[in-house]
N, C-alpha and C positions, 0 to 999 in steps of 0.2 A: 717736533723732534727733528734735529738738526739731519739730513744725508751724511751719509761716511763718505769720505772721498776715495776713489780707486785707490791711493796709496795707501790710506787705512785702512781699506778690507783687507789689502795685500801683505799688511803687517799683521793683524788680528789674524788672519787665514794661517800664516806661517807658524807665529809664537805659539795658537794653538796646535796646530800639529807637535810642533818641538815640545810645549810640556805634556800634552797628552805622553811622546814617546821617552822622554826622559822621564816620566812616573814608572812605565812599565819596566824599562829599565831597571831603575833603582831598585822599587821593592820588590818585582820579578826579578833579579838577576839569573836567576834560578828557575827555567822554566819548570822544573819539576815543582815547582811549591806550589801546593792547592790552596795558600792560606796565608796573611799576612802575617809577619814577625817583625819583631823589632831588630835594630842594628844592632849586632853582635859581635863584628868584625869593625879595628880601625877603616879597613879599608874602603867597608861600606860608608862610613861619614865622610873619607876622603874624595871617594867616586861622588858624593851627594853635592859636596863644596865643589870641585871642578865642573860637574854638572851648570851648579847657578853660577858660577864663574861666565861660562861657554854661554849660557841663556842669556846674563845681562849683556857680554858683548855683543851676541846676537841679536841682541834686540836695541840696541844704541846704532847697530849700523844698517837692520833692517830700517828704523825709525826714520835715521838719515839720508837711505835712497829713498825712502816713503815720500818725506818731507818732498827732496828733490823731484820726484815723482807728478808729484801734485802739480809743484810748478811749474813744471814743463806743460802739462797735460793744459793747466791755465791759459798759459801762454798762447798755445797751439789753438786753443777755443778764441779766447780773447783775436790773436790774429784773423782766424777764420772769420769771426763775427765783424770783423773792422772791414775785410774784404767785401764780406757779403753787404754791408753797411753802403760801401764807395760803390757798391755794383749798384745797390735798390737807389742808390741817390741819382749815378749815372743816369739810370732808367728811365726815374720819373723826371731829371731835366731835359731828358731825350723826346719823353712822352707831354711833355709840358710846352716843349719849345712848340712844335707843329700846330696845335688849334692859336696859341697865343700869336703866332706869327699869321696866319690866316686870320683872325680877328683885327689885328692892326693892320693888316694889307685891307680887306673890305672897307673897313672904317677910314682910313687912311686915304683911299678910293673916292670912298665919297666928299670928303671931307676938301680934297684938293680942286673938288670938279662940282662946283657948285650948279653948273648947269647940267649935269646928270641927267635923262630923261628919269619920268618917276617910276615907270617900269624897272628898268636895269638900276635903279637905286633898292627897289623890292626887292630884286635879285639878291643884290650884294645883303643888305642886311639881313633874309632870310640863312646865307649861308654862313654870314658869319655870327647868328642866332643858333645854327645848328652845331658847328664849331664850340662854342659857347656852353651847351648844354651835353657837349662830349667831352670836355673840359670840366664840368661840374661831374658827372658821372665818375670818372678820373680819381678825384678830389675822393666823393665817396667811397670809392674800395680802396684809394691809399690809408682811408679813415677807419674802413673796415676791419682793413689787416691791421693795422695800428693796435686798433682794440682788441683784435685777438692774440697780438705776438703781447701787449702788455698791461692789459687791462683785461684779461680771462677772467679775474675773481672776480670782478666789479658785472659781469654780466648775470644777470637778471634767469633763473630757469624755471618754467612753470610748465603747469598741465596745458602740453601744446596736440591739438589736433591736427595731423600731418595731412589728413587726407581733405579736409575743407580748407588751409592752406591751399595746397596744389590745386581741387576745385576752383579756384579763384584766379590762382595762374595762369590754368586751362583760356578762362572766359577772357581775361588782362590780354590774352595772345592770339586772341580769336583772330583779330584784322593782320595781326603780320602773317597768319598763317595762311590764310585767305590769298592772302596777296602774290604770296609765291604757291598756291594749289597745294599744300601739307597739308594730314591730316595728324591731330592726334589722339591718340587711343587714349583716354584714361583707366585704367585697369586694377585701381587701386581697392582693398575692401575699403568700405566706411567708417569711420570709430578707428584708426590706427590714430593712438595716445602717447607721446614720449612726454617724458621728463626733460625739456630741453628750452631752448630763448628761439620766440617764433620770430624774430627780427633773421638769426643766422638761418633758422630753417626755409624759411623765407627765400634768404638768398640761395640755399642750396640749389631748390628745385629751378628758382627763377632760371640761374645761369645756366644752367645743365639743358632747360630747354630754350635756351635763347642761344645757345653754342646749335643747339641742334638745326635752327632755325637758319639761324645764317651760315650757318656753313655746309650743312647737309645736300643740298641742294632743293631745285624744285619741285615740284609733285612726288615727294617723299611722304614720308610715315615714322610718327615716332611713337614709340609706345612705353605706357608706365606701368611697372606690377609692382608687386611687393608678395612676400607670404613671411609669416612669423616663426622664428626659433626662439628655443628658450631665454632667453634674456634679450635677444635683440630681433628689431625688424630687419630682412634682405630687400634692400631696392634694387630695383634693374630700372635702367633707361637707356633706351638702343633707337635708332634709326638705320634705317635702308639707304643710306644716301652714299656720298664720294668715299666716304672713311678717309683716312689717312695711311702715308708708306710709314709701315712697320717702326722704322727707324726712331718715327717721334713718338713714341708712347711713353717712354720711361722718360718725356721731359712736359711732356701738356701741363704738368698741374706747378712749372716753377714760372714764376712771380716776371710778367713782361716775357713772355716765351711765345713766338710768333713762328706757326709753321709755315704761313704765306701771310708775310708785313703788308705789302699794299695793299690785299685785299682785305686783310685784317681790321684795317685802318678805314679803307670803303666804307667794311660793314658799321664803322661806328663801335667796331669793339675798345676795350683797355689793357686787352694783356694780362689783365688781373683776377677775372670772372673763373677760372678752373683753380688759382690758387687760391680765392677765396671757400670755394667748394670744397678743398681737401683739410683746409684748414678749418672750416666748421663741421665737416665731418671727425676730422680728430678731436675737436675740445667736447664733439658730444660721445666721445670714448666709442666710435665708430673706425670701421676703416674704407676703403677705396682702392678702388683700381678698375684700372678701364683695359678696352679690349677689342681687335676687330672681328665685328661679326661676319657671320657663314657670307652672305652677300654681301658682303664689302661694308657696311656700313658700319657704325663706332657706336660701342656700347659702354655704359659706365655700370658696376654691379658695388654697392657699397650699403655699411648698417647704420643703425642708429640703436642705440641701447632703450629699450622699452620701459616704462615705468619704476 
């Protein structure tokens, strides 16, 4: 079934009001009547024909800001979307230039300096290997979002086990967490079941504890719970770490949003890991929002619709 457009709710909202009140009218003229009669009076057929007179004008010129309505309202999207379009393109040649330009500098490198020792050639092509693999990363969540801004039907949703998921993320992040002294709590019960594509759920939890990872600091703690309402699961995931100033919360989860770029960039992030997070929390009829916790550290509290 096709959507009504705002101008058509806005003409169907009206014309109903107006014939609703032009019925009462007419065959109430007379609030004293407990009962309907027929027309007795010229006057009454007269009032009735001026009546649909006032109603068809009414509605030829409600129809025609309706119409105008719509198109504006188009226009204003269509613009928006062209914007936002040149912004995400901006981005990703923004984000594309820097490993591409490091890869042809390394390679470049070697390539002119034939006698290289084989040391500093390992060097070079280890980094521009790393480059390389942050640039493919890149590719992947540009590919991600893709499929969720236009290929949502096309994904796949089954009996997904959230909590053997995350189990597996847990043990996947063992050595980075090691590496910088974190610990993390997994807190979750067993057997939490959605109806949902373990590919996206997948990436939910990944990023959410790899944002925790690299940015939280070290000898932190991050911890996972959940507890069930009636139609959906509540996740919570928080850390004790640096948090962030106030100011950037109402923007973490837009698309290349960098609250510290160089270090961003360090850690090997894409800019793209929290907007792929809200965006597969929305298509599974979920929502999201983050938040700083009592000790400074950054919490994300968001659902998932249950079976």
């Amino acid at each position: 079934m096709k959507k009504l457009s705002e101008g058509r709710k806005m003409f169907i909202s009206v014309m109903v009001v107006f014939v609703v009140y032009a019925l009462i009218f007419i065959i109430f003229e007379d609030y004293d009547r407990k009962f309907l009669q027929p027309f007795d009076e010229v006057s009454d057929w007269h009032l009735l024909l001026f009546s649909l007179v006032v109603m068809v004008g009414l509605a030829l010129l409600l129809h025609r800001y309706a119409h105008r309505m719509d198109e504006r309202i188009s226009r204003e999207q269509a613009a928006k979307e062209n914007q936002m379009r040149r912004e995400l393109t901006q981005n990703i040649a923004h984000e594309l230039k820097t490993p591409v330009a490091s890869i042809l500098g390394y390679t470049d490198t070697i390539l002119d300096d034939p006698q290289m020792n084989g040391e500093t050639q390992r060097q070079f092509i280890q980094r521009a290997n790393a480059q390389a693999r942050r640039l493919t990363a890149l590719l992947q969540d540009i590919s991600t979002l893709n499929r969720m801004d236009y290929a949502a039907h096309q994904l796949n949703m089954e009996r997904t086990d959230v909590s053997f998921i995350v189990s597996d993320i847990v043990q996947e992040t063992g050595i980075a967490l090691e590496k910088r002294h974190m610990k993390l709590n997994n807190c979750l019960p067993q057997d939490i079941i959605i109806q949902g594509n373990p590919s996206l759920i997948y990436s939910i939890f990944h990023n959410l504890i790899d944002n925790a990872i690299n940015y939280a600091g070290e000898g932190t703690t991050i911890d996972i719970s959940a507890e069930p309402a009636e139609k959906y699961w509540m996740f919570h995931l928080s850390d004790n770490g640096v948090g962030i100033a106030p100011e950037h919360l109402p923007r973490i989860f837009e698309r290349f949003y960098r609250i510290d770029k160089s270090r961003s960039r360090s850690m090997g992030g894409t800019g793209l890991g929290l907007a792929i997070v809200k965006n597969a929390v929305l298509l599974h009829g979920g929502t999201i929002t983050a938040r700083l916790t009592e000790n400074g550290g950054l919490a994300f509290d968001f659902t998932l619709k249950k079976q």
